[in-house]
Structures are given as C-alpha cells and as structure tokens.
mmCIF file of the N, C-alpha and C atoms, coordinates in Angstrom:
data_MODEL
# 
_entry.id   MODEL 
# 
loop_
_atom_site.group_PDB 
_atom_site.id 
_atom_site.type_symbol 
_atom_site.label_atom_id 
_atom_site.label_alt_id 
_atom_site.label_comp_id 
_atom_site.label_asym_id 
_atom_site.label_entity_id 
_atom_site.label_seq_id 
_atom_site.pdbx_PDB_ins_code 
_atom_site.Cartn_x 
_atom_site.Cartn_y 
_atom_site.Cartn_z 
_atom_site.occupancy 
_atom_site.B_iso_or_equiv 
_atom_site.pdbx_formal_charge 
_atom_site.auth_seq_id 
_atom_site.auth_comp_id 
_atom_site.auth_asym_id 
_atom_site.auth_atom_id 
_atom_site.pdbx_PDB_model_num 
ATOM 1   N N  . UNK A 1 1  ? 33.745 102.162 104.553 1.00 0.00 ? 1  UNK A N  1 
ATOM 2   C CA . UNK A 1 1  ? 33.089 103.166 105.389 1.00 0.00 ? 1  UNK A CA 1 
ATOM 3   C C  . UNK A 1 1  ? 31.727 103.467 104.784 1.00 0.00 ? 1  UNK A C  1 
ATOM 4   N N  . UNK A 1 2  ? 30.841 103.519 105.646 1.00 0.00 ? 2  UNK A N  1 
ATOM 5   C CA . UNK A 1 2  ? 29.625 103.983 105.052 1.00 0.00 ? 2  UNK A CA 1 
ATOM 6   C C  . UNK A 1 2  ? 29.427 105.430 104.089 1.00 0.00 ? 2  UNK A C  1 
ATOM 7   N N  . UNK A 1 3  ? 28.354 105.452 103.378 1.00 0.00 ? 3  UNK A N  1 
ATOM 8   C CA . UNK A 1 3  ? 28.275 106.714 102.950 1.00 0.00 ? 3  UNK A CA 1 
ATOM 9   C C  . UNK A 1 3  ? 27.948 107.733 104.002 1.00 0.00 ? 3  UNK A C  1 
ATOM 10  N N  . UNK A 1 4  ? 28.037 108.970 103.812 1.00 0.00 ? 4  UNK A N  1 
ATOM 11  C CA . UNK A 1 4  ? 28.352 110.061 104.277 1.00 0.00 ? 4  UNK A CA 1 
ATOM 12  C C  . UNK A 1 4  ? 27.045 110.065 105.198 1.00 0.00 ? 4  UNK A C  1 
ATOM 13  N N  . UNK A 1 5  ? 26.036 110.131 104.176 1.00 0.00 ? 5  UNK A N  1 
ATOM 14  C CA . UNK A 1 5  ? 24.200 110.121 104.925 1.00 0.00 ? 5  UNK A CA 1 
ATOM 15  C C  . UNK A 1 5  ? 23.874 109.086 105.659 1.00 0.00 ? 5  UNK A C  1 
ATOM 16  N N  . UNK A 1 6  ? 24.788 107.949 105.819 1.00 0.00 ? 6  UNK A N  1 
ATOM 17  C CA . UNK A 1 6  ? 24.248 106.572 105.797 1.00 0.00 ? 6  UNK A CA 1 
ATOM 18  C C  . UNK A 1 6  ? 24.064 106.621 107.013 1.00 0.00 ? 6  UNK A C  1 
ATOM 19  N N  . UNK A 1 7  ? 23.334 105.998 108.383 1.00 0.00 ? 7  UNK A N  1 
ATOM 20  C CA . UNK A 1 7  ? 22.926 105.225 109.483 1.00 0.00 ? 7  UNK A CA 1 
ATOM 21  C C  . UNK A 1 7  ? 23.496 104.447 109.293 1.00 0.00 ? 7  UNK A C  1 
ATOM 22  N N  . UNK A 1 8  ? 24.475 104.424 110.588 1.00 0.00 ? 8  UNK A N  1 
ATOM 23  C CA . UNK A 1 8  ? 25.079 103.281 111.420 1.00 0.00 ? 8  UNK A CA 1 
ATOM 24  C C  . UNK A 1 8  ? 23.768 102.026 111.518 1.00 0.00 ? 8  UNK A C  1 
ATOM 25  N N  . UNK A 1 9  ? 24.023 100.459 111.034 1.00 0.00 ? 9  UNK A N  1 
ATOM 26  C CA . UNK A 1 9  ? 22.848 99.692  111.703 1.00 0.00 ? 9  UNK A CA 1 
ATOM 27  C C  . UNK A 1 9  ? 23.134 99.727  113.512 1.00 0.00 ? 9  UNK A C  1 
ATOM 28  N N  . UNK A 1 10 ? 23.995 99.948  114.131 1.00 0.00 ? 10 UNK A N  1 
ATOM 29  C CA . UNK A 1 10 ? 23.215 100.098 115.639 1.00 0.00 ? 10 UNK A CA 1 
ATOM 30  C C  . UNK A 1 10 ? 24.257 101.306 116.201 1.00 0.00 ? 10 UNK A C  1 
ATOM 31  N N  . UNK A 1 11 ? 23.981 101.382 117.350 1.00 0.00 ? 11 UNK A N  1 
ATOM 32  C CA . UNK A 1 11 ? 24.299 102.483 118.370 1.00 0.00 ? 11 UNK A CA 1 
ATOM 33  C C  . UNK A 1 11 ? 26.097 102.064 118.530 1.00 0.00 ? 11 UNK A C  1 
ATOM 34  N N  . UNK A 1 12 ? 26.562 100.809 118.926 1.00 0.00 ? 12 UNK A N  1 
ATOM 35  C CA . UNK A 1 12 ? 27.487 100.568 118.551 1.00 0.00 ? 12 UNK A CA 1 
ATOM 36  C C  . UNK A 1 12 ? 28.986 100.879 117.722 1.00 0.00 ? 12 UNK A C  1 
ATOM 37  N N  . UNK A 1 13 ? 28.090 100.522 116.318 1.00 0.00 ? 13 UNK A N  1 
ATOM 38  C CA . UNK A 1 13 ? 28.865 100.492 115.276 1.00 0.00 ? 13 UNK A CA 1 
ATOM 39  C C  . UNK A 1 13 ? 29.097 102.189 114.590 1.00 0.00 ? 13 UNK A C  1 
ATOM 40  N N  . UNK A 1 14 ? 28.350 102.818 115.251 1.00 0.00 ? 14 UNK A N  1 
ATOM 41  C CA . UNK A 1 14 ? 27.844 104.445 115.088 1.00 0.00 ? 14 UNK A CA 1 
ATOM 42  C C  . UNK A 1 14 ? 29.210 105.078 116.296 1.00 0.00 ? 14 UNK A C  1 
ATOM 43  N N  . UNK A 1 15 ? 29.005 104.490 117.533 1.00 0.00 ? 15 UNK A N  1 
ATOM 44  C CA . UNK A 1 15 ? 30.092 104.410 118.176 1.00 0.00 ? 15 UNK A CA 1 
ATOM 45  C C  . UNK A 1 15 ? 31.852 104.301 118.082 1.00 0.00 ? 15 UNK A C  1 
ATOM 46  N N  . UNK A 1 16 ? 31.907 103.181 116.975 1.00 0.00 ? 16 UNK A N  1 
ATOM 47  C CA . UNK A 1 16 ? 33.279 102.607 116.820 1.00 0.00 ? 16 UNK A CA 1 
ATOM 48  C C  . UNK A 1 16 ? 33.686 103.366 115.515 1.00 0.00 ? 16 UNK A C  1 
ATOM 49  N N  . UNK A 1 17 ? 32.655 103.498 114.933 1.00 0.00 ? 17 UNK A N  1 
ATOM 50  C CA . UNK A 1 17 ? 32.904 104.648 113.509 1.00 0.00 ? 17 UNK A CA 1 
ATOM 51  C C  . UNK A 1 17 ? 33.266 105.993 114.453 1.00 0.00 ? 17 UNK A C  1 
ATOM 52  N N  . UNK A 1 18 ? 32.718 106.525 114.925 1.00 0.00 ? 18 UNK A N  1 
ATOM 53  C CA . UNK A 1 18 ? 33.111 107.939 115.745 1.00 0.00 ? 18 UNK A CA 1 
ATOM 54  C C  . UNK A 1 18 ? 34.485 107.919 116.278 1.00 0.00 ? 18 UNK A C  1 
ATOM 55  N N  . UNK A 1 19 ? 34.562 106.220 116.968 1.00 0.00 ? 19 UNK A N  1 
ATOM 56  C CA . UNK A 1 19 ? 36.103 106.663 117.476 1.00 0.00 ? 19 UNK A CA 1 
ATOM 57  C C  . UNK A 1 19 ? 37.313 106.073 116.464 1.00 0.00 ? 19 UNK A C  1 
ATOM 58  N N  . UNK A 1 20 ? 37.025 106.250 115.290 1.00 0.00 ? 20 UNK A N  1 
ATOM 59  C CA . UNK A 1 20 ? 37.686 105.831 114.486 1.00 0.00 ? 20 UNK A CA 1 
ATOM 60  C C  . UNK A 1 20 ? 38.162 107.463 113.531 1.00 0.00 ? 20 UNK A C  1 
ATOM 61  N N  . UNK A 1 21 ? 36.845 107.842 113.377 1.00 0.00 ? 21 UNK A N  1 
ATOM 62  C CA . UNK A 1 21 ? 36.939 109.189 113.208 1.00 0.00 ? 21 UNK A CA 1 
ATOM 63  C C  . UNK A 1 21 ? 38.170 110.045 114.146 1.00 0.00 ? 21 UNK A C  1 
ATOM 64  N N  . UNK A 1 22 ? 37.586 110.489 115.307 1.00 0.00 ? 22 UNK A N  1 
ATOM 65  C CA . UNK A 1 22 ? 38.497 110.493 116.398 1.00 0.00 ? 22 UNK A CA 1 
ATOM 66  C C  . UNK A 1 22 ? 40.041 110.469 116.216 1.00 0.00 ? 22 UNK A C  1 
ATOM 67  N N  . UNK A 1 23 ? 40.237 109.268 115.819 1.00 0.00 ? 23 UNK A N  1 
ATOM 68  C CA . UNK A 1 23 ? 41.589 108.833 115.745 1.00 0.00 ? 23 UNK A CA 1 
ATOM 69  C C  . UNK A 1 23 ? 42.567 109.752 114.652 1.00 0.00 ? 23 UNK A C  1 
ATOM 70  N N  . UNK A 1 24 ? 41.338 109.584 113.512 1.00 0.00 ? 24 UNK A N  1 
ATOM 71  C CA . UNK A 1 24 ? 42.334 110.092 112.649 1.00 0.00 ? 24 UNK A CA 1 
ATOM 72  C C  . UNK A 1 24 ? 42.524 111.316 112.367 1.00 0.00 ? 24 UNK A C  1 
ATOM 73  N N  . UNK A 1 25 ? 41.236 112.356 113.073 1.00 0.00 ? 25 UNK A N  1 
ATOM 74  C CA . UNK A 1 25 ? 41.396 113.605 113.174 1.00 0.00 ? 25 UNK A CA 1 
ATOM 75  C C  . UNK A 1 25 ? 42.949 113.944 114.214 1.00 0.00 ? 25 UNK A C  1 
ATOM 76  N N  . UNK A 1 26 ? 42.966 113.505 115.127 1.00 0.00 ? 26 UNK A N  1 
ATOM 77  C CA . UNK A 1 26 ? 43.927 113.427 116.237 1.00 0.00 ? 26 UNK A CA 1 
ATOM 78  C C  . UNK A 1 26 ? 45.177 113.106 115.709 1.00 0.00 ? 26 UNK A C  1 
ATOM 79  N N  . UNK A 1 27 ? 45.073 112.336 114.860 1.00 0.00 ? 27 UNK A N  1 
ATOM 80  C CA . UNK A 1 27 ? 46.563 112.455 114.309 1.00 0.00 ? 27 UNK A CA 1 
ATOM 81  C C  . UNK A 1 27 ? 47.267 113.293 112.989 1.00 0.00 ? 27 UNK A C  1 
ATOM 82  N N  . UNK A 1 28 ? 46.036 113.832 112.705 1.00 0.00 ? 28 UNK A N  1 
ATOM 83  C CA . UNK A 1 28 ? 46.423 115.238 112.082 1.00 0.00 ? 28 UNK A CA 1 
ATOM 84  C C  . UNK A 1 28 ? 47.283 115.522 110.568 1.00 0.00 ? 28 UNK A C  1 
ATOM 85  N N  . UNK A 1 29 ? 47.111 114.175 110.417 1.00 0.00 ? 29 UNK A N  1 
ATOM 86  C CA . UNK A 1 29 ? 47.403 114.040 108.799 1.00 0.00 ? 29 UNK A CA 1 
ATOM 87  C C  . UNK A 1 29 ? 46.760 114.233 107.661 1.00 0.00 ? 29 UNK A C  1 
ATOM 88  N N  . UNK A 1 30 ? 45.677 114.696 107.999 1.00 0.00 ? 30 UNK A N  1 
ATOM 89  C CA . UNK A 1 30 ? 44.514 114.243 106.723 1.00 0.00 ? 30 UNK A CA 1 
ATOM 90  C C  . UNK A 1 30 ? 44.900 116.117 106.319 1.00 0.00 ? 30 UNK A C  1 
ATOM 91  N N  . UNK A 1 31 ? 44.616 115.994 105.400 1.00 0.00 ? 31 UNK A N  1 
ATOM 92  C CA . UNK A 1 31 ? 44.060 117.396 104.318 1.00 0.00 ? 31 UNK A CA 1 
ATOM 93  C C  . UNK A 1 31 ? 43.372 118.142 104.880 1.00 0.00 ? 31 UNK A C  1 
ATOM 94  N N  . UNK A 1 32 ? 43.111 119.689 104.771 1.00 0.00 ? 32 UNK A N  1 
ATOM 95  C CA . UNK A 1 32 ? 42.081 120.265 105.310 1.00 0.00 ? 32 UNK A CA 1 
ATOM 96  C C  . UNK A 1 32 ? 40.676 119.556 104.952 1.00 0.00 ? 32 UNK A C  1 
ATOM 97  N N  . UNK A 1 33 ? 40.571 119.902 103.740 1.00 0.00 ? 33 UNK A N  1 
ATOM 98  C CA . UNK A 1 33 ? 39.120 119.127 103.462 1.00 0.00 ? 33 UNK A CA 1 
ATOM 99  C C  . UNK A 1 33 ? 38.486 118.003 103.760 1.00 0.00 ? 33 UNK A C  1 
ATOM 100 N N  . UNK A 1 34 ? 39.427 117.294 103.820 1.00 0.00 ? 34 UNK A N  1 
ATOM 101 C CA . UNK A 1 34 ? 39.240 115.825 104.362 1.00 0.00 ? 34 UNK A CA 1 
ATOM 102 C C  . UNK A 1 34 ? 39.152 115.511 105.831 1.00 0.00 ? 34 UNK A C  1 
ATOM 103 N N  . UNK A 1 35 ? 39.715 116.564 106.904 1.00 0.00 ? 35 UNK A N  1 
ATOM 104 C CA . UNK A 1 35 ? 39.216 116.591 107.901 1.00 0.00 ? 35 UNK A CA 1 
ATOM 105 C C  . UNK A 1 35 ? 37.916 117.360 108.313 1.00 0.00 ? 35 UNK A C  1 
ATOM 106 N N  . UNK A 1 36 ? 37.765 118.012 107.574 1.00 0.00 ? 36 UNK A N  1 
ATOM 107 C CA . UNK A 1 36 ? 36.233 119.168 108.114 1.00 0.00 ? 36 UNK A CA 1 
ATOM 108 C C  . UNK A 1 36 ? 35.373 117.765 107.326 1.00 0.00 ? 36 UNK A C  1 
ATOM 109 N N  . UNK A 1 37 ? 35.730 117.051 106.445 1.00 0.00 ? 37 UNK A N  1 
ATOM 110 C CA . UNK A 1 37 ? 34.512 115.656 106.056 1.00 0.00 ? 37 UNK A CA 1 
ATOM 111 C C  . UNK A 1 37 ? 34.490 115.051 107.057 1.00 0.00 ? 37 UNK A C  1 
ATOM 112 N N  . UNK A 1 38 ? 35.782 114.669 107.681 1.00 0.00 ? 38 UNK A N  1 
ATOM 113 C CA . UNK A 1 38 ? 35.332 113.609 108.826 1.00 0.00 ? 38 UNK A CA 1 
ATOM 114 C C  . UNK A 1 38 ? 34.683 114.234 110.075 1.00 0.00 ? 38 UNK A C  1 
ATOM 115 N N  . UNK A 1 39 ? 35.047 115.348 110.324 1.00 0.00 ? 39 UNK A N  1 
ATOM 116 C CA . UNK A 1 39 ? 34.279 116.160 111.777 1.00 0.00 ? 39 UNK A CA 1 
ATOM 117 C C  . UNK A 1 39 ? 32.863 116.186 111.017 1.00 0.00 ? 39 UNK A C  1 
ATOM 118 N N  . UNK A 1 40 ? 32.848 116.485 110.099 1.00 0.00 ? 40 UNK A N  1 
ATOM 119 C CA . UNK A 1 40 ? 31.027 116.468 109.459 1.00 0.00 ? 40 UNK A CA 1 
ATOM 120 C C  . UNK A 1 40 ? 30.673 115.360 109.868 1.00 0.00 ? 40 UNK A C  1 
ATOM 121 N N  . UNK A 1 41 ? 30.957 113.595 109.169 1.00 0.00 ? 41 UNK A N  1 
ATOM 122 C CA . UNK A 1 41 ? 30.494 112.707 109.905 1.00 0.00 ? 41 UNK A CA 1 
ATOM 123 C C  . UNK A 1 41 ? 30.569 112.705 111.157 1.00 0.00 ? 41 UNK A C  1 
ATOM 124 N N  . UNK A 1 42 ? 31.559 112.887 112.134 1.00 0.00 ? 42 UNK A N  1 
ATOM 125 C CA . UNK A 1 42 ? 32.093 112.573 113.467 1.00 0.00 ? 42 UNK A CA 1 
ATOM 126 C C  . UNK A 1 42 ? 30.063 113.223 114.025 1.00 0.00 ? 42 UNK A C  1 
ATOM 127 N N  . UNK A 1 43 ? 30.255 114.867 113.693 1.00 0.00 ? 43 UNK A N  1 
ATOM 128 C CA . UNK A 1 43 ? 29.053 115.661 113.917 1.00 0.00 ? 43 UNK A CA 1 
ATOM 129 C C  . UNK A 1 43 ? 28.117 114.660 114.106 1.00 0.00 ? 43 UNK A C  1 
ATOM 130 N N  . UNK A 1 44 ? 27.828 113.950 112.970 1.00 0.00 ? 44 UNK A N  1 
ATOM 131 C CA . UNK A 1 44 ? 26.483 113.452 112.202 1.00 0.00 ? 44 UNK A CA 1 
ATOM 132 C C  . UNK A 1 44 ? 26.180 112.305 113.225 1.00 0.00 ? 44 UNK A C  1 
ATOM 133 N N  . UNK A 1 45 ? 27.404 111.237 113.233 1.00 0.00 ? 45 UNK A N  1 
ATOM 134 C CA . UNK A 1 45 ? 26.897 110.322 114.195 1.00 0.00 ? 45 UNK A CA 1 
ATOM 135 C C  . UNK A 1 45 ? 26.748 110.494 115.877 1.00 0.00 ? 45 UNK A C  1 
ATOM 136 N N  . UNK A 1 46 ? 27.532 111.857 116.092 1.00 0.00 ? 46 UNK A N  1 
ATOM 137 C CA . UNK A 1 46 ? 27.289 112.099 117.485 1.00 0.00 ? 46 UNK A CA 1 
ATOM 138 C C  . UNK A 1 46 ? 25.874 112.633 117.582 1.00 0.00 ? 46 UNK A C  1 
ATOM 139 N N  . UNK A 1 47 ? 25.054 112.951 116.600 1.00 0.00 ? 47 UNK A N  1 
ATOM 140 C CA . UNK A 1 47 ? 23.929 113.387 116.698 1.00 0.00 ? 47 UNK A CA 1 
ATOM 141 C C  . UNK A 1 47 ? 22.920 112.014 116.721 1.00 0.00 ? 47 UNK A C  1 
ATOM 142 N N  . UNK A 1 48 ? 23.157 111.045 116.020 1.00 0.00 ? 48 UNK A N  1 
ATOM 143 C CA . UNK A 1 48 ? 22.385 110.151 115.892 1.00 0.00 ? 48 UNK A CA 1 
ATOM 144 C C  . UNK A 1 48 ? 22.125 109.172 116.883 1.00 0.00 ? 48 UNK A C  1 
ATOM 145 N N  . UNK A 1 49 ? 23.688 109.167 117.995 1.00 0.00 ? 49 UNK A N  1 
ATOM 146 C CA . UNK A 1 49 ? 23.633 108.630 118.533 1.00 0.00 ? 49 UNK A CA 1 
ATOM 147 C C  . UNK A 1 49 ? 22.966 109.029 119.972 1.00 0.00 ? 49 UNK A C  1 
ATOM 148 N N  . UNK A 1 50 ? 23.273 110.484 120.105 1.00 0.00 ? 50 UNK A N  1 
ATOM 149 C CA . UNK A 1 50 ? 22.186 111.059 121.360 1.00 0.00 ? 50 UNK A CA 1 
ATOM 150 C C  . UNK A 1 50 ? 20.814 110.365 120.805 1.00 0.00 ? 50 UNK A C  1 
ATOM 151 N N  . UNK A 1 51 ? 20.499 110.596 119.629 1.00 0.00 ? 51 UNK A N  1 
ATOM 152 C CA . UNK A 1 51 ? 18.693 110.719 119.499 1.00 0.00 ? 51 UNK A CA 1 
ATOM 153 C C  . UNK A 1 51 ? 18.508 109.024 119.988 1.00 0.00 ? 51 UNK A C  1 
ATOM 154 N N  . UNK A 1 52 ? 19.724 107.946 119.825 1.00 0.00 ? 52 UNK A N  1 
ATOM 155 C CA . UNK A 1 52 ? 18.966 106.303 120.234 1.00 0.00 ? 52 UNK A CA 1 
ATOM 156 C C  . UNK A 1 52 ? 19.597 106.794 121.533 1.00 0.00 ? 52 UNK A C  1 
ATOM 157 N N  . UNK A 1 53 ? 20.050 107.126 122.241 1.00 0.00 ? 53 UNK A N  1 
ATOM 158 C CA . UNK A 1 53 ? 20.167 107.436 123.879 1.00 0.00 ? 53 UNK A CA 1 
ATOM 159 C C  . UNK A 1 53 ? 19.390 107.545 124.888 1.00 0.00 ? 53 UNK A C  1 
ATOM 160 N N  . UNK A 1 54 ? 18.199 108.892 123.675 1.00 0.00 ? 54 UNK A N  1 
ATOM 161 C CA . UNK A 1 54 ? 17.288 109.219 124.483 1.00 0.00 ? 54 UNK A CA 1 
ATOM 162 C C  . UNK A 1 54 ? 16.056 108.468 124.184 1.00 0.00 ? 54 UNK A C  1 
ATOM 163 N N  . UNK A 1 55 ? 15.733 108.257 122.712 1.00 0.00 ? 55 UNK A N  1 
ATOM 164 C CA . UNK A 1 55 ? 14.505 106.713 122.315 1.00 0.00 ? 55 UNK A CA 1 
ATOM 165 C C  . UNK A 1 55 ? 15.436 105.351 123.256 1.00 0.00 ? 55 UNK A C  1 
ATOM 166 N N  . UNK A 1 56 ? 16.076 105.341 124.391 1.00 0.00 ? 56 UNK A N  1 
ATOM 167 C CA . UNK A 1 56 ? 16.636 103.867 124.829 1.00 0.00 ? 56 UNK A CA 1 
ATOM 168 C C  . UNK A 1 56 ? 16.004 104.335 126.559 1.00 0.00 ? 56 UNK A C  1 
ATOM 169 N N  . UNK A 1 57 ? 16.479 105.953 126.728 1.00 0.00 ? 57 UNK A N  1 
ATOM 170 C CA . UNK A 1 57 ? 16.195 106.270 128.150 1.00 0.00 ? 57 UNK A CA 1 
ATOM 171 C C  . UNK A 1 57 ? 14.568 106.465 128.246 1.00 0.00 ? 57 UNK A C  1 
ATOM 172 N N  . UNK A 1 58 ? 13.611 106.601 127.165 1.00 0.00 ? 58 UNK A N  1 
ATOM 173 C CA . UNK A 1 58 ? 12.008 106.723 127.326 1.00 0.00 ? 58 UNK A CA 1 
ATOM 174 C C  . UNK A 1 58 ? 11.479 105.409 126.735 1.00 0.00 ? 58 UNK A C  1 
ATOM 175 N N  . UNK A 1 59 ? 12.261 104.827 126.485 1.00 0.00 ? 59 UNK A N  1 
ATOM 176 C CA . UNK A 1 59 ? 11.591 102.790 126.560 1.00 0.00 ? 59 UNK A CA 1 
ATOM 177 C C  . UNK A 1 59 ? 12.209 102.595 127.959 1.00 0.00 ? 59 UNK A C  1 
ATOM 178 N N  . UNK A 1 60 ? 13.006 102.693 128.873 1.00 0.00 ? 60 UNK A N  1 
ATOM 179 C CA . UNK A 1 60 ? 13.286 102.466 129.821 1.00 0.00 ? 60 UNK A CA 1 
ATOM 180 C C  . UNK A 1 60 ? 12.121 103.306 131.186 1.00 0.00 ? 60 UNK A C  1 
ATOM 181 N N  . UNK A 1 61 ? 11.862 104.104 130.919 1.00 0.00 ? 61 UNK A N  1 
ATOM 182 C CA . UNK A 1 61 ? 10.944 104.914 131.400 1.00 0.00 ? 61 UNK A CA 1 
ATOM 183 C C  . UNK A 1 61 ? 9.406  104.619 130.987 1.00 0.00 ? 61 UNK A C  1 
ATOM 184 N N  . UNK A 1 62 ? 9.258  104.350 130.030 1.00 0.00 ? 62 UNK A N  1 
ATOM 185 C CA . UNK A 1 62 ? 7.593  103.489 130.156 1.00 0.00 ? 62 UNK A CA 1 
ATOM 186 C C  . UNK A 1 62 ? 8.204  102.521 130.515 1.00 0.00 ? 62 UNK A C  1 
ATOM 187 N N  . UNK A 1 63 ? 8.764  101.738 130.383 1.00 0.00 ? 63 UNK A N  1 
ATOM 188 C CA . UNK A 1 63 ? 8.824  99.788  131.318 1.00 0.00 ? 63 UNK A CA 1 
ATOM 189 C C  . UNK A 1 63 ? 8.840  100.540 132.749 1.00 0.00 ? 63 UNK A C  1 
ATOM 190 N N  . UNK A 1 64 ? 9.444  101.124 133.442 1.00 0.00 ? 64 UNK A N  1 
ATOM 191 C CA . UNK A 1 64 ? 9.189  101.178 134.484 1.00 0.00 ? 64 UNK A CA 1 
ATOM 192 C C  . UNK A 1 64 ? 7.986  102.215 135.113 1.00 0.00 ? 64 UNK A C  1 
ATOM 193 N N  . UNK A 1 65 ? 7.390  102.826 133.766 1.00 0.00 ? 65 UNK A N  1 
ATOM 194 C CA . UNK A 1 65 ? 5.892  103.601 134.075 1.00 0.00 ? 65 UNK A CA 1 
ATOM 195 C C  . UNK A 1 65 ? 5.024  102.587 134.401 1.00 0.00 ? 65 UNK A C  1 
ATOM 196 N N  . UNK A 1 66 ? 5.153  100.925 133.960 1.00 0.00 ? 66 UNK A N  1 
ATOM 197 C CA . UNK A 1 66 ? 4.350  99.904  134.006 1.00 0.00 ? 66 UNK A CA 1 
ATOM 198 C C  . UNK A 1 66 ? 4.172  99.490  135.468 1.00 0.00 ? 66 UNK A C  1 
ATOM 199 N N  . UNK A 1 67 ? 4.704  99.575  136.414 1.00 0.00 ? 67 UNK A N  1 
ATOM 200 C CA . UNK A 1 67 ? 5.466  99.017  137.682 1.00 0.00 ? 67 UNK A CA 1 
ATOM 201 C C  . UNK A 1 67 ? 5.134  100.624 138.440 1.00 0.00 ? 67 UNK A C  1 
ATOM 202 N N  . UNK A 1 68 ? 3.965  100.862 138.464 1.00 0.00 ? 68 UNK A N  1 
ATOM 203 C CA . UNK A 1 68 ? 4.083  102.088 139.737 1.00 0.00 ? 68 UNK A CA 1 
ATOM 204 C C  . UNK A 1 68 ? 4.494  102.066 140.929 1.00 0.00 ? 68 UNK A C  1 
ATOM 205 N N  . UNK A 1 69 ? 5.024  101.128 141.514 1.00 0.00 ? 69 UNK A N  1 
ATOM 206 C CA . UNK A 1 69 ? 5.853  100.747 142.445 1.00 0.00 ? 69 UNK A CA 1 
ATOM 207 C C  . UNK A 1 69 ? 7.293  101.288 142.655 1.00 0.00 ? 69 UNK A C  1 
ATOM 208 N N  . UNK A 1 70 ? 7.675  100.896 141.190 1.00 0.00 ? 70 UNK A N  1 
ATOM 209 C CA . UNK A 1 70 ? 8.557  100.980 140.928 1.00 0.00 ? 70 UNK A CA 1 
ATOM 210 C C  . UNK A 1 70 ? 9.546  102.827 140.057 1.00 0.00 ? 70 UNK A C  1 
ATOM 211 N N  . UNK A 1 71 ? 9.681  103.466 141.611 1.00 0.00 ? 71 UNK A N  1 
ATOM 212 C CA . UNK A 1 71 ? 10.290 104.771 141.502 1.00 0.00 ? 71 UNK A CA 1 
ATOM 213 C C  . UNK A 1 71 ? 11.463 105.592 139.983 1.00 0.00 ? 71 UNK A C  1 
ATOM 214 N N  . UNK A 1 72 ? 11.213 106.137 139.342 1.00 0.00 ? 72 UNK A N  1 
ATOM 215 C CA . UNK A 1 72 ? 12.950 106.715 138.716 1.00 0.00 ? 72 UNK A CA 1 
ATOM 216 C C  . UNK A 1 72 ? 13.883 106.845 139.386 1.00 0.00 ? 72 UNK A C  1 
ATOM 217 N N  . UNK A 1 73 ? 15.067 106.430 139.361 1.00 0.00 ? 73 UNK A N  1 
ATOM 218 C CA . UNK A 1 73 ? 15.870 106.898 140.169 1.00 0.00 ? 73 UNK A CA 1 
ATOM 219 C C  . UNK A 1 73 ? 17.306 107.416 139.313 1.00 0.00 ? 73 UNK A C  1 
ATOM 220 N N  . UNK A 1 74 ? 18.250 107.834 139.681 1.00 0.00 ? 74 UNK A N  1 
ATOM 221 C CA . UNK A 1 74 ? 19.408 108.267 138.547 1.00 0.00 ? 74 UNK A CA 1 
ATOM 222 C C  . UNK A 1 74 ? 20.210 106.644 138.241 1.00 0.00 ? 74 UNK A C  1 
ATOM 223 N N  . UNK A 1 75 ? 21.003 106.582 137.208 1.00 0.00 ? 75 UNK A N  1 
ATOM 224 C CA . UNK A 1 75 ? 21.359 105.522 136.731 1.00 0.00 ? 75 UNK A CA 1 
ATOM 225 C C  . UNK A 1 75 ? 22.775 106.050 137.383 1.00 0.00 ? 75 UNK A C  1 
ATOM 226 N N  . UNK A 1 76 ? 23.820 104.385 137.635 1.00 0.00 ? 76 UNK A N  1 
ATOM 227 C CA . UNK A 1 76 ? 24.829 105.275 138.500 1.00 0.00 ? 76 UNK A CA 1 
ATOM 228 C C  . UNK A 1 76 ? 25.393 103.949 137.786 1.00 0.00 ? 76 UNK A C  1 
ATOM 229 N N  . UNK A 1 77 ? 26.262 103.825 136.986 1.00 0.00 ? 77 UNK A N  1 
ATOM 230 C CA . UNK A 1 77 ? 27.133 102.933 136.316 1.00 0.00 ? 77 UNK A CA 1 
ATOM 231 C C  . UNK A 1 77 ? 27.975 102.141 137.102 1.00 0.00 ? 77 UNK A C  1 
ATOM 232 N N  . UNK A 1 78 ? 28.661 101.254 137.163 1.00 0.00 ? 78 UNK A N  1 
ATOM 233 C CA . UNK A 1 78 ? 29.003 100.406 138.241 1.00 0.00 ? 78 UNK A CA 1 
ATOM 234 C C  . UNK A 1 78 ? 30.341 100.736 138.344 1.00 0.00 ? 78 UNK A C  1 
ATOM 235 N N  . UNK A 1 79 ? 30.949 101.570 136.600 1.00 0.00 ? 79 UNK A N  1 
ATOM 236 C CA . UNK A 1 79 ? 32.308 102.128 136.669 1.00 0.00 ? 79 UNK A CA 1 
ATOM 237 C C  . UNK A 1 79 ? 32.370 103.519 137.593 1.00 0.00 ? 79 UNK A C  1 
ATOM 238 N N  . UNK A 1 80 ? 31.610 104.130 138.235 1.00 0.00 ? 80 UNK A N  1 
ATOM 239 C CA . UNK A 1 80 ? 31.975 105.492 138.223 1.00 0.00 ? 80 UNK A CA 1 
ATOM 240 C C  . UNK A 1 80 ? 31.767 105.440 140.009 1.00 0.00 ? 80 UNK A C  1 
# 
C-alpha cells in the first residue's frame, strides 16, 4: 500500500485503492485507530480524485473551446 501522503500514479489506481479501503472499513474488523487511518486515506484519495475530475472536465472544455461550433452540452453516460 502506498504511503499515507503518497499520490496514486493515476485516477484509477486512486480509485481501486478507495474501494479497497471501502471494503475493509465495511467489514468492520479493523481497530479503532486503524479505521479512522483508513477513512483518513479513503478522505485523502477521494479528494484527489475530484481535483483530476475536474483538471479532466476543463481539458475537455478548452478542446471543445477550440471548435466554436461545437456547443457544451451535459455528459449523459451510456449506463444511466
């Protein structure tokens, strides 16, 4: 597991660490202390991972600032 401070190398792996976290908070075995560590990370990478969300949604937004033609419109996932 990475260190505590450490950056995930991508959005991903920041991802699969969180739901790994997740898991083991949920199953409710860990120590007090040892769970308020992992909700600290859990915290940490849910924070890191909004901030590449939104540096992913304003590179997506200048490429299409390039294309004045080309309107914003809402993103609508193909699951939902």
């Amino acid at each position: 597991m990475p260190k505590k401070n450490e950056a995930p190398a991508t959005f991903e792996s920041a991802l699969t660490e969180l739901e790994q976290i997740v898991s083991r908070l949920e199953n409710g075995d860990l120590p007090l202390e040892d769970a308020l560590n992992e909700f600290e990370r859990g915290v940490q990478l849910a924070r890191q991972g909004q901030v590449k969300l939104q540096q992913a949604e304003q590179r997506v937004q200048i490429l299409l600032a390039d294309n004045q033609d080309a309107p914003l419109t809402p993103f609508t996932p193909d699951a939902e």
